[in-house]
N, C-alpha and C positions, 0 to 999 in steps of 0.2 A: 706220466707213465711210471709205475711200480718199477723197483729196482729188484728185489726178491721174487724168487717161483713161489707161485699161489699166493698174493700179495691178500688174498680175501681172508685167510688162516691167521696170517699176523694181523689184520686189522681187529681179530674179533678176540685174538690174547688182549693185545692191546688197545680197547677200549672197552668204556665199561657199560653197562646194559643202560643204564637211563638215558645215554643221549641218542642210541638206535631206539630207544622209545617213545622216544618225543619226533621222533623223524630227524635228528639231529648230528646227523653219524657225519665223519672227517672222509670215509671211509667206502664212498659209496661207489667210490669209479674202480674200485680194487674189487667190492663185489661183483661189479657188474663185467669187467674184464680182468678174471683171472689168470687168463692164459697172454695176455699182452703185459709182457715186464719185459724189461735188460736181461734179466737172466738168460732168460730162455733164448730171445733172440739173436741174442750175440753169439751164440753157438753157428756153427757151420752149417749154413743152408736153410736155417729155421726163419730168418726172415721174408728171404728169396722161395724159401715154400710160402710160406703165409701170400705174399703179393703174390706168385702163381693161383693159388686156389683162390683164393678172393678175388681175382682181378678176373680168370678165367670163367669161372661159373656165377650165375642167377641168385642173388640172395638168397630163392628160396631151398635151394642146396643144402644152406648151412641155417636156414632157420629151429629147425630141432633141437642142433646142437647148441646153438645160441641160447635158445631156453634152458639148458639143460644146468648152461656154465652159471648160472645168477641163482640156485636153488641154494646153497648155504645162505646167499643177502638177506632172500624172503625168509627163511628158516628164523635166521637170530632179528631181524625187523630190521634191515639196515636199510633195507629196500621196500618200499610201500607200493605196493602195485592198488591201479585202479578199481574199480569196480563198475559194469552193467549187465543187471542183471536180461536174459532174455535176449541175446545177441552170440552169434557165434564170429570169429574174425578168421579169414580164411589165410593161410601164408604156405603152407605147403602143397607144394606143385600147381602155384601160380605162377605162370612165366612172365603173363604181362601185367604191365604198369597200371593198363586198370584194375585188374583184377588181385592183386596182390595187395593183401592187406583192406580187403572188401569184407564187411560187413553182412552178416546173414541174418535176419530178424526169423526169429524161435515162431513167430506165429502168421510167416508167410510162407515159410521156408519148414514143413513138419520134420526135415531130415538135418536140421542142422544144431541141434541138438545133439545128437546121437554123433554126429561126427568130432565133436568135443573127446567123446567117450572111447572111441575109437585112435585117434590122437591122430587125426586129418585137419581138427580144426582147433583152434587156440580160443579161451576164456577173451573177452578183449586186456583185459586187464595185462594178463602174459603178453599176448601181442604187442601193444605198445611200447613195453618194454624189451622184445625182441627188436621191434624195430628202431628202436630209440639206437641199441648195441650196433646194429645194423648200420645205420645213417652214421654215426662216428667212427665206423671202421671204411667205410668208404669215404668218408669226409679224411680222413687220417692215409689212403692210398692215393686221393687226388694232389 
């Protein structure tokens, strides 16, 4: 865990572009959770909120936000997200376990394109890294 608020801003003073270019970054858990440091937490009640909301609500709550927090990693290449083309990954306002984090094939599914576009549905590539942020914040509250 980062010791500094927004632990993703120091990583990218302090390292230098070729090893985020090779895939190679020190730095990648800082991108991917910038808002989980000591700073922040140790403050009064910022823990004890975080286990509230996370413990109380549905992944798919906080999957937007999740996406949102990792867009500096992808920006400087710290972070390599997947690629398939032709697929939409479904995460918002799935409640259940099957259904969350389902797959939509582009040429069964003619509307599932367009929910990409709309921001109902996730690239996979974003997805998997959603849910990757996902599975260690709940591995880390069990």
């Amino acid at each position: 865990m980062a010791t500094m608020h927004r632990p993703d801003f120091h990583a990218l003073r302090n390292e230098r572009k070729e090893p985020r270019r090779r895939n190679a970054t020190r730095f990648r858990n800082e991108h991917l959770f910038p808002y989980i440091n000591l700073e922040d937490l140790v403050k009064a009640n910022n823990l004890l909120l975080f286990f509230h909301s996370r413990g109380r609500n549905q992944p798919h709550v906080f999957s937007s936000f999740d996406r949102k927090t990792y867009r500096l990693g992808l920006t400087c290449n710290a972070i390599q997200q997947s690629f398939l083309e032709g697929y939409t990954m479904m995460l918002n306002g799935q409640t259940s376990p099957k259904t969350y984090g389902r797959l939509l094939d582009w040429s069964v599914h003619a509307e599932a394109q367009d929910l990409i576009r709309i921001g109902i549905g996730d690239h996979p590539g974003e997805g998997l890294l959603t849910l990757e942020i996902q599975e260690r914040i709940l591995r880390f509250l069990t």
